[in-house]
C-alpha positions in Angstrom: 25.8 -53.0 -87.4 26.8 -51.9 -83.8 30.0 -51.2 -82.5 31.2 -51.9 -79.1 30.9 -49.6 -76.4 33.7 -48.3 -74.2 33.0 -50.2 -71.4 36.0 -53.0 -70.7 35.2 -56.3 -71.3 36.7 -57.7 -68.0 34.7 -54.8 -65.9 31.6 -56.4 -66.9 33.0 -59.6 -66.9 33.3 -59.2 -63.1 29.9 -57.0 -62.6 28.0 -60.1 -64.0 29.8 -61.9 -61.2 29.2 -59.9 -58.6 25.7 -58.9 -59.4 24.3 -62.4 -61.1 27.1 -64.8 -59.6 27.6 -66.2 -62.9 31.3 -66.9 -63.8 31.8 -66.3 -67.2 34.4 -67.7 -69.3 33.5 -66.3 -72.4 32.1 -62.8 -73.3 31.4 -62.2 -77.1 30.2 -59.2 -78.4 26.8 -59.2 -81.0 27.4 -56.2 -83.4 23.2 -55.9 -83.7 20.6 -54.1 -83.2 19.8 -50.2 -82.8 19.1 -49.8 -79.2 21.1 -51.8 -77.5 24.9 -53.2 -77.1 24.5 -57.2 -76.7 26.8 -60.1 -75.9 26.9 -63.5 -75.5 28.1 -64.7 -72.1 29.0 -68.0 -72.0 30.0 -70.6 -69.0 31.0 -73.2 -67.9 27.5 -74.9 -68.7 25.8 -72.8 -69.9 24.8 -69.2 -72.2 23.4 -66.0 -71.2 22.6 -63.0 -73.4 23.7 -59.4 -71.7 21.7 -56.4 -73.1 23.5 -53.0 -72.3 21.5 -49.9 -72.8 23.3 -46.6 -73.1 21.5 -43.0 -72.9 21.5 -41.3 -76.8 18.8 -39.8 -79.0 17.1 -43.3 -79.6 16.9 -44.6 -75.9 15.9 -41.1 -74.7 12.5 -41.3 -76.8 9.0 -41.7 -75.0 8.3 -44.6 -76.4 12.0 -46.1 -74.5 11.0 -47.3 -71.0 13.2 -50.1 -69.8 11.7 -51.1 -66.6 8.5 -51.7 -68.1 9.4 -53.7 -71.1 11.5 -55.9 -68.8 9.1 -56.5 -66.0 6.2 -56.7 -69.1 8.1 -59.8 -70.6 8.9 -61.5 -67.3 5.2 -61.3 -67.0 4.5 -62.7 -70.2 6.7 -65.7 -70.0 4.6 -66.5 -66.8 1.2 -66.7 -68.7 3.1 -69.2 -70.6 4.2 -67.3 -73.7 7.4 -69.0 -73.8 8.6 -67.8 -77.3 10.2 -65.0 -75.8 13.6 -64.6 -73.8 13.0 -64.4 -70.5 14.8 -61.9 -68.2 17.2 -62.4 -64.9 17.1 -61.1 -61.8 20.5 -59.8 -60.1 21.0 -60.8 -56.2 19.0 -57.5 -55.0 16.2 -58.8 -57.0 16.2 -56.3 -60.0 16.3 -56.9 -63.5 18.5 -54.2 -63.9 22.4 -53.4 -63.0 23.5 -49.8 -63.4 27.7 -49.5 -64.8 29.2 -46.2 -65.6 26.3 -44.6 -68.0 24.7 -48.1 -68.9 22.0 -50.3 -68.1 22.8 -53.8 -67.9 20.4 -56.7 -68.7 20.5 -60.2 -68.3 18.7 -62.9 -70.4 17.9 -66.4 -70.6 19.7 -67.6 -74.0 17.7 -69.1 -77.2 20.2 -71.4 -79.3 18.8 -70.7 -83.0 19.6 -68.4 -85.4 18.1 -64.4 -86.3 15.4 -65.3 -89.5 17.1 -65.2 -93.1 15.4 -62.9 -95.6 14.0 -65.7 -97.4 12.7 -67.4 -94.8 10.8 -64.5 -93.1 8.6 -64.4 -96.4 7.2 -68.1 -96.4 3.6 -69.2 -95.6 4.9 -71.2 -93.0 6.7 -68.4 -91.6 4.1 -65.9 -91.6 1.4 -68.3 -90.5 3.4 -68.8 -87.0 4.0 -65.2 -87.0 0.5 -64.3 -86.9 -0.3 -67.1 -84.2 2.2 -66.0 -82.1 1.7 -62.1 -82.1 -1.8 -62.8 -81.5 -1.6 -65.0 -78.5 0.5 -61.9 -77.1 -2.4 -59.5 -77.8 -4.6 -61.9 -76.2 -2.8 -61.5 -72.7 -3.5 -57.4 -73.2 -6.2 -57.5 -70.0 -3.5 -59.2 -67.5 -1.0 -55.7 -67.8 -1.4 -52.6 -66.7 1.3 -50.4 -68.6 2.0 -46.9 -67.3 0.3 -44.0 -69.5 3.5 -43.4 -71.1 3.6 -46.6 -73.0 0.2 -46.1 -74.8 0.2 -45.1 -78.6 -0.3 -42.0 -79.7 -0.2 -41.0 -83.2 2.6 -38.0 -83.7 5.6 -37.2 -85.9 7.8 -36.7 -82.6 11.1 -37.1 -85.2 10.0 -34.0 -87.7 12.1 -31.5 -85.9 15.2 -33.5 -85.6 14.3 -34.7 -89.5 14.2 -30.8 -90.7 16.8 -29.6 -89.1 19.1 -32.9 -90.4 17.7 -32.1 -93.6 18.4 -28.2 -93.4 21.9 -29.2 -92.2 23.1 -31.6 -94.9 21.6 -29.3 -98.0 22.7 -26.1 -96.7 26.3 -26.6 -95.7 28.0 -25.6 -99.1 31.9 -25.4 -97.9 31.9 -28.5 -96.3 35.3 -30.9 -96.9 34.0 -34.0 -94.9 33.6 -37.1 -96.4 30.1 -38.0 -94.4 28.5 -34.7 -95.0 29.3 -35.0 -98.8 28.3 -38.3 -99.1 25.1 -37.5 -96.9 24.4 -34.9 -99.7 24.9 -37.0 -102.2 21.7 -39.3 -100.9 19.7 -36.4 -99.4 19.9 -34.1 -102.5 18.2 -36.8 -105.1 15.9 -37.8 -103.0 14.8 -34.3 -100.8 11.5 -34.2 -102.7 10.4 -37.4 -101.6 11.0 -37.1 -97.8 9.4 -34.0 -98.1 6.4 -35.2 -99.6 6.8 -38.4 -97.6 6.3 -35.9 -94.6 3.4 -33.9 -95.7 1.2 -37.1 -96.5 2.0 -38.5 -93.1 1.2 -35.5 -91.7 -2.0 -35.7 -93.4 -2.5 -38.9 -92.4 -1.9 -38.2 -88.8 -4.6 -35.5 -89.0 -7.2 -38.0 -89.7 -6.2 -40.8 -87.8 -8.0 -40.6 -83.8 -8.2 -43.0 -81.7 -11.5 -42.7 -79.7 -10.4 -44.4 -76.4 -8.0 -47.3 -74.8 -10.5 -50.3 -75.3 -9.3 -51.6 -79.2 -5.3 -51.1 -77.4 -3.5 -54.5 -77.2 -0.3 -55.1 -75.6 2.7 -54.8 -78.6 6.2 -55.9 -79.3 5.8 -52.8 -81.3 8.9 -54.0 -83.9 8.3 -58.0 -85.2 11.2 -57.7 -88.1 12.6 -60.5 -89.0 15.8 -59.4 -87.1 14.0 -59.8 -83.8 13.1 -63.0 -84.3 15.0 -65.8 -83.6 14.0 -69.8 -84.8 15.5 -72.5 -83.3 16.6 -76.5 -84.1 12.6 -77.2 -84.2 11.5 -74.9 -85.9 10.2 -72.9 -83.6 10.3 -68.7 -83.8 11.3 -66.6 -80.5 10.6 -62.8 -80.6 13.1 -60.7 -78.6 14.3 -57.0 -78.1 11.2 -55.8 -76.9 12.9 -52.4 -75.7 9.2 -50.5 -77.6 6.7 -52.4 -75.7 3.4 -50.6 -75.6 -0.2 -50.7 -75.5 -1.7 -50.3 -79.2 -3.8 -51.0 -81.7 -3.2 -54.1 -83.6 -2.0 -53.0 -86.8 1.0 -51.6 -84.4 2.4 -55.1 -85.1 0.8 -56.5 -87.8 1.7 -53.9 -90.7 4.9 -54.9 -91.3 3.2 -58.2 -92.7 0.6 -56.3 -94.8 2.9 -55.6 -97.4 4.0 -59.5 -97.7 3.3 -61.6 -101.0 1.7 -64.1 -98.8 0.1 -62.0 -96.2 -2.8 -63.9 -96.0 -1.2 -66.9 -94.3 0.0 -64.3 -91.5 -4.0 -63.2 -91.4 -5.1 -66.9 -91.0 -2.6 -67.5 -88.5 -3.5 -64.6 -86.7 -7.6 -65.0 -87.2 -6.9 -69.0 -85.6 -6.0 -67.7 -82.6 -7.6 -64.1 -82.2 -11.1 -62.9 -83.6 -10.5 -59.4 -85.3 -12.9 -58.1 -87.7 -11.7 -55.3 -89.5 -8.3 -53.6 -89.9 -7.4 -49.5 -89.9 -6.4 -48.9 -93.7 -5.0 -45.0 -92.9 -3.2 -46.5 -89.7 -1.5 -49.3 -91.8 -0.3 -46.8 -94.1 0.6 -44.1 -91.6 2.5 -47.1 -89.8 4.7 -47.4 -92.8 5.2 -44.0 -93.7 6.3 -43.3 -89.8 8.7 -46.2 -89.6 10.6 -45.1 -93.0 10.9 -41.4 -91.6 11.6 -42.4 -88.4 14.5 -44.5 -89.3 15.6 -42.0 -91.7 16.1 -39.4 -89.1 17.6 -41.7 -86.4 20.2 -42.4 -89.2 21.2 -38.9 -90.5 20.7 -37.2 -86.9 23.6 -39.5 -85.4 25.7 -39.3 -88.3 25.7 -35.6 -88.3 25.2 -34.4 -84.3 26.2 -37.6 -82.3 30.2 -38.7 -81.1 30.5 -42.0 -82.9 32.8 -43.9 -84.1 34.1 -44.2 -88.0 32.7 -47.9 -87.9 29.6 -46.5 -86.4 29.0 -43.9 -89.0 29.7 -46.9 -92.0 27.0 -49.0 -90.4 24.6 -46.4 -90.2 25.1 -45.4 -93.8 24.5 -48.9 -94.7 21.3 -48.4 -92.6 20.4 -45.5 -95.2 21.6 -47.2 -98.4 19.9 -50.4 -97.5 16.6 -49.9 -95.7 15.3 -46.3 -96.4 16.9 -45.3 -99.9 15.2 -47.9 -101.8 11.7 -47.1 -100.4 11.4 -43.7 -101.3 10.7 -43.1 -104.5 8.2 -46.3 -103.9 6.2 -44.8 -101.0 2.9 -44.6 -102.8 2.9 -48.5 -104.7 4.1 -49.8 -101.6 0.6 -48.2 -99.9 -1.1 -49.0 -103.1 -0.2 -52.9 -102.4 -1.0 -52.8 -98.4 -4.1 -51.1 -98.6 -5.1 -54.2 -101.4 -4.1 -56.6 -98.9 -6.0 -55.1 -96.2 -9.1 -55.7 -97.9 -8.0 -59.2 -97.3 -8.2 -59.2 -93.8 -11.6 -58.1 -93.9 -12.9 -60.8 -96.9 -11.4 -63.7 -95.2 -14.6 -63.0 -92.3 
């Protein structure tokens, strides 16, 4: 959960006016999301949503380009892809408004609500999911992304991992509360990242990808929590702060490991014709996001100026989303590389 940033509410209160000549009435702070600090802004007639991006370890990773993930989606919602929130232009004619050390962004607002747990695993779900993240990979020949926003298969987070890792199990003396109770998940469960780490290594050794023609454009992170579904039923993908050019399986693992996964591949086979689906990539998709979000974790708890409330969310982060997984790593792959072989029976 996301704590609110220093900035004063009525100082961006009166930048949105200035900049966007909308008078707002109501500003209400959305403690979500990883990247980003969001709000509500409410008028008179209307709802905005206000993204503010702020320079730490996650926004200052290659993969983090905000002017091309905003100008990508305006684009997107002009070819008619309207399941997306669209950006706003400020009176220069930018989609982006610099305060103090942020970025603001404004948004077009989607009245609905983020997708429940339960919900996110239905057929009916999945089956819209797949449509919908194919008709976005279908656009892929109508952008040209800069060479920075292309995948590339690395472990760009193993330094930062070891040395969190190194700091947490060899600081002995310690008195403070995080770093003990950092120790007490680490320590259990050291064998298993480490392991975890090898094997994606391994992975990454025999993963290539020739060249850029199998790359599709990618929201890059379809979780249920970035996906909105309003009064009709209909599903909205937003935060789309990772846009990049990739294979498929960029944004179509997550869905691999689903009990009803093959209503996500007939979706997504309705709209787009693929024939066969990376196995190693799937897997060293999963292993890379479990890492990943390990280390974002545990490096900000340990080397970053946050808050108490901050450093309580992020431990719920850990406890939650990565600690579970670990000591499942290898049925979990068991399972997606199963229902991979779907994907390539249902031809």
């Amino acid at each position: 959960m996301k704590q609110k940033p220093s900035i004063d509410d009525e100082k961006l209160i009166e930048l949105i006016r200035l900049k966007y000549e909308i008078v707002v009435s109501k500003l209400l702070f959305v403690p979500e999301g990883e990247v980003a600090y969001s709000y509500v802004v409410q008028t008179s007639k209307k709802k905005y949503f206000a993204k503010l991006y702020e320079t730490n370890n996650l926004t200052n990773k290659g993969i983090f380009n905000l002017e091309t993930a905003i100008n990508t989606v305006f684009q997107l919602n002009k070819e008619e892809i309207k399941q997306i929130i669209k950006p706003i232009r400020n009176n220069e004619g930018a989609f982006r408004t610099t305060v103090e050390n942020y970025s603001l962004v404004m948004m077009s607002y989607i009245e609905g609500q983020i997708v429940s747990e339960k919900l996110s695993k239905t057929k009916a779900f999945l089956t819209k999911m797949g449509k919908l993240l194919a008709e976005i990979h279908n656009t892929t020949n109508k952008f040209k992304l800069k060479q920075n926003k292309f995948f590339t298969i690395n472990l760009d987070f193993k330094e930062d991992l070891l040395l969190s890792i190194k700091e947490v199990t060899t600081c002995t003396s310690t008195k403070d509360k995080n770093y003990i109770k950092l120790q007490n998940l680490v320590k259990p469960n050291i064998n298993y990242i480490l392991s975890s780490l090898i094997y994606l290594e391994e992975l990454a050794g025999k993963l290539k990808l020739k060249d850029d023609s199998n790359l599709v454009l990618c929201h890059t992170d379809p979780n249920r929590n970035n996906v909105i579904i309003d009064e009709n039923e209909q599903i909205h993908l937003i935060d789309w702060d990772g846009i990049a050019q990739a294979p498929f399986e960029r944004d179509i693992w997550l869905f691999i490991n689903e009990k009803h996964c093959e209503s996500f591949i007939e979706g997504y086979k309705k709209v787009r014709d693929v024939t066969s689906i990376n196995e190693d990539l799937v897997v060293y998709l999963f292993y890379h996001r479990v890492l990943d979000d390990l280390t974002d974790w545990i490096y900000r708890i340990l080397f970053e100026d946050i808050s108490e409330e901050q450093i309580k969310s992020d431990f719920y982060g850990l406890e939650e989303d990565v600690w579970p997984l670990l000591p499942n790593m290898k049925e979990i792959e068991k399972t997606m590389r199963y229902n991979c072989k779907k994907w390539v029976k249902r031809e």
